[in-house]
C-alpha positions in Angstrom: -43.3 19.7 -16.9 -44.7 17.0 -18.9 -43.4 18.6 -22.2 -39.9 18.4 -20.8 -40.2 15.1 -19.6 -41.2 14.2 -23.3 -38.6 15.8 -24.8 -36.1 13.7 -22.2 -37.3 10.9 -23.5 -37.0 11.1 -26.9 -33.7 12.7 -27.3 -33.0 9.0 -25.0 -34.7 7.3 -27.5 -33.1 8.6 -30.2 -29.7 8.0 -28.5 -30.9 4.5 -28.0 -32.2 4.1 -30.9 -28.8 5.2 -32.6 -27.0 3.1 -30.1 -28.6 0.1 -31.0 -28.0 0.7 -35.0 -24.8 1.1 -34.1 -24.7 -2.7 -31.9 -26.0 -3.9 -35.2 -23.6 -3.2 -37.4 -20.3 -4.0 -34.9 -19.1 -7.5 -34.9 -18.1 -9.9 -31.9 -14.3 -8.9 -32.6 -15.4 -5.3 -32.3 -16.4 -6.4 -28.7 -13.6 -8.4 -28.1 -11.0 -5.6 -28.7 -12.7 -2.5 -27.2 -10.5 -1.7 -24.3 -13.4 -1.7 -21.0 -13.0 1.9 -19.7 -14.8 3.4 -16.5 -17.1 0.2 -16.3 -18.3 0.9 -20.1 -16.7 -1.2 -23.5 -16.0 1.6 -25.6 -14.8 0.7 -29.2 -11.7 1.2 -30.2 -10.8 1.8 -33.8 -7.4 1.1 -33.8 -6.8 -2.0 -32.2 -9.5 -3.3 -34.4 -7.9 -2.4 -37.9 -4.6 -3.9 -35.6 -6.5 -7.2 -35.5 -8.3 -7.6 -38.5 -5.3 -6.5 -40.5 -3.4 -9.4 -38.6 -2.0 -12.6 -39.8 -4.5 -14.6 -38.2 -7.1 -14.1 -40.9 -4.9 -15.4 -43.4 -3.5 -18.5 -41.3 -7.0 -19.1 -41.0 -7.6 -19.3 -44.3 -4.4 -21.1 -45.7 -5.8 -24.0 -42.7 -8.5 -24.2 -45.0 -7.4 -23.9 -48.3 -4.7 -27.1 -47.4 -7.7 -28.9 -45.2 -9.4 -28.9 -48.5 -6.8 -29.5 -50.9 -5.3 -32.6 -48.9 -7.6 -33.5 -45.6 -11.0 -34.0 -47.9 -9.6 -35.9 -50.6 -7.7 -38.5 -48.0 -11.2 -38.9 -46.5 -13.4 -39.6 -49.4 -10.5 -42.4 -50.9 -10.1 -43.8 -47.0 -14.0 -44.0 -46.9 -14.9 -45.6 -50.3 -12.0 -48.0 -49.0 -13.7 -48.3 -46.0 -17.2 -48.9 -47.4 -16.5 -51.3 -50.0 -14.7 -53.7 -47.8 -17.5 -53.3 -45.4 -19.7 -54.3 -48.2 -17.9 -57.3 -49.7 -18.1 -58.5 -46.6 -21.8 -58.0 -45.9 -22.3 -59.7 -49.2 -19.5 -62.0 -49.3 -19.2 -64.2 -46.6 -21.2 -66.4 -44.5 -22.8 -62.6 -42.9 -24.9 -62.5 -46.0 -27.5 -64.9 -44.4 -28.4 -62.5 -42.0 -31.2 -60.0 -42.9 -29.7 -57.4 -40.8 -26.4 -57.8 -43.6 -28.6 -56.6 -46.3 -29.5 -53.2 -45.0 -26.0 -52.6 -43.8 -24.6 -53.8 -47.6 -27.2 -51.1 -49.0 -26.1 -48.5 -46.4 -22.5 -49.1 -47.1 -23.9 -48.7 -51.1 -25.4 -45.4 -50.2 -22.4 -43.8 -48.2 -20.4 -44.7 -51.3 -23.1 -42.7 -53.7 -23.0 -40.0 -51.5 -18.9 -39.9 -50.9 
């Protein structure tokens, strides 16, 4: 009996075990279209080539491509702007009196290094 009862549990085991290798390798789209049938997610080969073959991976990648060709260079210019007008005015005017102007110049200084 107890020989039986081993052999149960490792042909589980090694259903699990193949199971889980399996869970590994699939990605959240593989969970996301496998249809749910009799209570259990089974994956489904074909609507995932449907999906991943779609035009939505490369909209999603032309949004990036033109985010970085035109939304990242509009920043950096519209925050140097912003940062040396914050600093002539830290240093400039009447502000420049206040000790609190100095670390806020030097901060405006550093944001424009790092832009």
């Amino acid at each position: 009996m107890d020989s039986e009862f081993i052999e149960d549990l490792q042909s589980e085991s090694a259903f699990l075990s193949q199971d889980i290798k399996e869970l590994g390798n699939k990605t959240i789209l593989d969970f996301l279209s496998a249809p749910v049938q009799n209570g259990t997610a089974e994956y489904n080969q074909s609507v995932y080539d449907m999906v991943s073959n779609s035009s939505h991976e490369h909209l999603s990648v032309r949004i990036i491509y033109y985010l970085d060709l035109y939304f990242v260079p509009i920043m950096v210019v519209v925050g140097l702007l912003g940062n040396l007008i914050s600093f002539l005015v830290f240093v400039a005017t009447y502000m420049r009196r206040l000790s609190s102007s100095v670390y806020l110049a030097a901060l405006s200084m550093v944001d424009m290094v790092f832009l």
